[in-house]
C-alpha positions in Angstrom: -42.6 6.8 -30.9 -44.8 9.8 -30.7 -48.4 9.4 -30.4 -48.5 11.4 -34.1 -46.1 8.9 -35.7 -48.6 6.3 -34.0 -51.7 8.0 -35.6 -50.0 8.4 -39.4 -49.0 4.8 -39.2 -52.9 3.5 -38.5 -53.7 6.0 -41.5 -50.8 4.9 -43.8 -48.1 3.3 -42.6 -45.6 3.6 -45.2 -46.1 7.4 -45.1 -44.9 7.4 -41.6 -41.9 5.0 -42.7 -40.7 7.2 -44.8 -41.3 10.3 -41.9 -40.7 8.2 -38.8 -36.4 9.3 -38.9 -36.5 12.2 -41.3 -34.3 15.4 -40.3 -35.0 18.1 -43.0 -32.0 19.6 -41.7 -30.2 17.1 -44.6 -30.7 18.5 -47.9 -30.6 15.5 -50.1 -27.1 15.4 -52.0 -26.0 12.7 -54.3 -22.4 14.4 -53.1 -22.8 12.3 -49.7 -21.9 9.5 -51.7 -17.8 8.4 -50.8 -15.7 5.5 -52.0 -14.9 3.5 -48.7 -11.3 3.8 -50.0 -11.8 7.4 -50.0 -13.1 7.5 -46.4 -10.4 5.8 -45.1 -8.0 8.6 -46.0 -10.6 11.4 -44.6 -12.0 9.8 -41.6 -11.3 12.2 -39.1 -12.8 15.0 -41.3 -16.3 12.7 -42.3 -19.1 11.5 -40.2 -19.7 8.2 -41.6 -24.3 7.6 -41.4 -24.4 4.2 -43.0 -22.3 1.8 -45.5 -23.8 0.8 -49.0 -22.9 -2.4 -49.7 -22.6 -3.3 -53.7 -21.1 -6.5 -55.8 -18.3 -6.6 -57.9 -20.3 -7.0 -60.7 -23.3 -4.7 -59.7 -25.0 -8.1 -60.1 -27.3 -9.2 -57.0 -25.5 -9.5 -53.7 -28.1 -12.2 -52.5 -27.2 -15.9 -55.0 -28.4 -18.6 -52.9 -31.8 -19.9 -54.3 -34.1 -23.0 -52.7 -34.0 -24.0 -49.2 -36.5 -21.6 -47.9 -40.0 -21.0 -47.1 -40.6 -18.6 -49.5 -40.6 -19.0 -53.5 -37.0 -18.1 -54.6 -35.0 -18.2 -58.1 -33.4 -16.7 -61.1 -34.7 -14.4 -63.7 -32.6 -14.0 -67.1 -33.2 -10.3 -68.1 -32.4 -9.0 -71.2 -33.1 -5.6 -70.5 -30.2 -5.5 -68.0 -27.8 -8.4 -69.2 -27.6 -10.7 -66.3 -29.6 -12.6 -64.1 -32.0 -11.7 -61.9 -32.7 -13.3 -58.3 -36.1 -13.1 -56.5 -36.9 -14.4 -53.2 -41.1 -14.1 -53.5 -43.8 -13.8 -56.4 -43.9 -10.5 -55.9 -40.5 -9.7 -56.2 -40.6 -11.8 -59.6 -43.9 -9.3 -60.6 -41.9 -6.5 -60.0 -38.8 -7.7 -62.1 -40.8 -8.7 -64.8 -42.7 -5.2 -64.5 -39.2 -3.5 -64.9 -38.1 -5.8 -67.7 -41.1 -5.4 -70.0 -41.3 -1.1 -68.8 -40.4 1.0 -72.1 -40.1 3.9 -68.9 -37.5 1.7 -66.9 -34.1 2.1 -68.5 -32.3 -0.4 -65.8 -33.2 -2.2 -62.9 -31.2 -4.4 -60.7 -32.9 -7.1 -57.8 -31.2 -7.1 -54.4 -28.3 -4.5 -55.8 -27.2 -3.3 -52.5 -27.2 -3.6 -48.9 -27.1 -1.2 -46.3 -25.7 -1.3 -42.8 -26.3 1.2 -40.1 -26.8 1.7 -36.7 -30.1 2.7 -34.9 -30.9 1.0 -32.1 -28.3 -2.1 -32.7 -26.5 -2.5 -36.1 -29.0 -3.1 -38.8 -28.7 -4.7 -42.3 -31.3 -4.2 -45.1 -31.0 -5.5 -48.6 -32.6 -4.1 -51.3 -35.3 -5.8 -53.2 -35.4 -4.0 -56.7 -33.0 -0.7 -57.3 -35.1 1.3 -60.8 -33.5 3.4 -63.0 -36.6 5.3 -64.6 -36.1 6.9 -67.8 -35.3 11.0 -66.4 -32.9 9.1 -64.3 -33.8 8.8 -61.2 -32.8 6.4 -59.2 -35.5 3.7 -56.8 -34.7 1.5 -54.3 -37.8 -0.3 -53.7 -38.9 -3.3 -51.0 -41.6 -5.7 -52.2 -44.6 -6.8 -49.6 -47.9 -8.6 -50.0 -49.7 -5.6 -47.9 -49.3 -3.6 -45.0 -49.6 -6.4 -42.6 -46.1 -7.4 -43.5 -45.3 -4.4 -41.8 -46.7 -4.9 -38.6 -43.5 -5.3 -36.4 -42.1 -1.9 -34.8 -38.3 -3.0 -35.3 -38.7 -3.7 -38.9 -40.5 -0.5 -39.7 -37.6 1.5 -37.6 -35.3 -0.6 -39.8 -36.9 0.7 -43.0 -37.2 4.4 -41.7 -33.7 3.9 -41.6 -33.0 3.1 -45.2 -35.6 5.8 -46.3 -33.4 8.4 -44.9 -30.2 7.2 -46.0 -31.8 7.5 -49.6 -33.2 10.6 -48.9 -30.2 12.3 -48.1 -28.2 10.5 -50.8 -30.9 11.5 -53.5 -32.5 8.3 -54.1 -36.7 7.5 -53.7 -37.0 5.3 -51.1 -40.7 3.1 -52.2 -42.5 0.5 -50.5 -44.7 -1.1 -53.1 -47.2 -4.3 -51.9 -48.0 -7.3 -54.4 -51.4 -5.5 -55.4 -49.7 -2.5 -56.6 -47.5 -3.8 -59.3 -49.6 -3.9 -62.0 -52.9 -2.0 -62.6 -55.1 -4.5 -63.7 -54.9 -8.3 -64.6 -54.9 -7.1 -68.1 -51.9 -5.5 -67.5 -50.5 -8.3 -65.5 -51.4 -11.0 -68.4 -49.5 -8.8 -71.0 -46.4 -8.2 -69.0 -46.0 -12.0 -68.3 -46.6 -12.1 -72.4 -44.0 -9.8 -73.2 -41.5 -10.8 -70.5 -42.3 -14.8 -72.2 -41.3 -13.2 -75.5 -38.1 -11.1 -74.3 -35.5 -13.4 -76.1 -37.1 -13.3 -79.3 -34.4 -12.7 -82.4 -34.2 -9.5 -83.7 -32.7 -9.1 -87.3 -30.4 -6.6 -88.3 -32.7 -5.8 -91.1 -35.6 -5.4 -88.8 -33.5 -2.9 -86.8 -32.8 -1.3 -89.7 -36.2 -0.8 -91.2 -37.0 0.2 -87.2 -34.4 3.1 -87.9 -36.2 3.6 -91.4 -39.4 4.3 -89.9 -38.4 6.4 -86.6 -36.9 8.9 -88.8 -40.2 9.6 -90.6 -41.8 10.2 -86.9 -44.9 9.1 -87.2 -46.1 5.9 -85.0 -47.8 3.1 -86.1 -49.9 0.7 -84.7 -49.7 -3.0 -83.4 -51.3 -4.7 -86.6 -49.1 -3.0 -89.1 -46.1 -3.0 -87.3 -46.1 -6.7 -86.4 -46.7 -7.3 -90.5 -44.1 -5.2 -91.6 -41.8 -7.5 -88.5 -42.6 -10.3 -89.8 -44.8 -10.3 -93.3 -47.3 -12.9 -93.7 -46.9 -14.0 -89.5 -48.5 -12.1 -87.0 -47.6 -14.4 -83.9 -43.8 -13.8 -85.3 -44.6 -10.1 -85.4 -45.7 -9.7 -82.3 -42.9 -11.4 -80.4 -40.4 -9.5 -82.4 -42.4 -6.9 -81.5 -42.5 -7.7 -77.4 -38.7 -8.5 -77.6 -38.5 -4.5 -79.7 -40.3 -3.6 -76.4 -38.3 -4.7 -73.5 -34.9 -3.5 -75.4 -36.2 -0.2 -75.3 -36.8 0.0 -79.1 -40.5 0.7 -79.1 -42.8 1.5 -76.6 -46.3 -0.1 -76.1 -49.0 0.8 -73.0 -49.6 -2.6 -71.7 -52.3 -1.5 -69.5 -54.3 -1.4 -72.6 -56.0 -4.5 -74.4 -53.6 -6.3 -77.5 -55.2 -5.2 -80.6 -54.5 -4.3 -83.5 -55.5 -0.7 -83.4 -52.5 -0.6 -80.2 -50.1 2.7 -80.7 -46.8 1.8 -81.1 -44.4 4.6 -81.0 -40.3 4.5 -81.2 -37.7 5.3 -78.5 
């Protein structure tokens, strides 16, 4: 490593990550994407960088939960329709993040793995892959801080992985534990809303939903919670968080839970 790459990473170490491998000769192309099946028919005409790895079901490639040092399990996400696996608390932050994000449109936990060579032949599964709302596409690895970073070979491993999704067009994103929310307000209402998520949602509440998007105007928290569920504001606002994580309605959760809240439609 160069003694610049040395100085970057004491300054910010996931900036020199995401530098560390980069050859800005490689436009990034989302046309550098091949079928394996593909591949096998043109393999004398393509130089083959790395393999993405994805299920079946574009489910999560990693399903074994428990036995490990770390806190592991399963997630049910409505958002998405399937089940979510974490391996750490942070990881589960970051889901729950995504599932209650009006600005997330689909999210997937441990959705692909890569395989490359670099020094020896590497493997790197992603934590959480985000679909953001003006589609683009994140694959993003969860840490406590930058200490979790320390070891050389794992940060040549993840320089790796940035550049693959840099050529391929995708944001490669290191995010630590402290970063996923911006507040505990914010955490607090996200673990709210995600606790609500599978609340029932009438067709006659979608309906007046459609009713009132096509006047335009938003409303805020207090009235619309009433008008969800007359006469029951804890049933309001549940129909309300559930409205939220299906995209429905949008809702700032950085901001306190009052009444006064702007609710505006999707």
């Amino acid at each position: 490593m160069t003694d610049a790459y040395e100085e970057l990473a004491e300054i910010d170490v996931r900036a020199a990550i995401n530098l560390m491998l980069r050859n800005p000769s490689y436009e990034p192309s989302a046309g550098r994407l091949r079928a394996e099946t593909l591949l096998r028919k043109h393999n004398s005409l393509v130089n083959t960088m790395a393999r993405i790895v994805v299920a079946n079901d574009n489910g999560s490639l990693r399903t074994v939960s428990g036995g490990t040092h770390h806190a592991s399990g399963w997630y049910p996400s409505v958002k998405v329709g399937r089940t979510q696996h974490y391996e750490s608390l942070h990881q589960l932050a970051l889901i729950e993040r995504c599932e209650t994000d009006p600005n997330v449109v689909h999210y997937q936990s441990e959705a692909r793995r890569f395989e490359f060579i670099l020094r020896r032949k590497e493997r790197y599964t992603s934590d959480v892959d985000i679909l953001d709302a003006d589609g683009r596409l994140a694959v993003v690895e969860v840490k406590g801080d930058d200490a979790d970073l320390r070891d050389p070979e794992y940060r040549l491993k993840l320089a790796g992985v940035a550049e693959i999704c840099r050529r391929v067009g995708h944001e490669f994103r290191i995010t630590f534990g402290s970063e996923i929310f911006e507040n505990s307000r914010h955490r607090f209402n996200v673990r709210l809303a995600s606790s609500m998520r599978r609340t029932a949602i009438s067709s006659s509440q979608k309906r007046l939903v459609e009713s009132l998007r096509s006047k335009g105007d938003d409303m805020q928290l207090g009235e619309f919670a009433e008008l969800m569920a007359p006469g029951n504001f804890v049933q309001g606002r549940a129909i309300t968080f559930a409205m939220l994580v299906r995209r429905i309605v949008s809702l700032d959760l950085t901001q306190p839970l009052i009444d006064e809240m702007p609710v505006s439609f999707i």
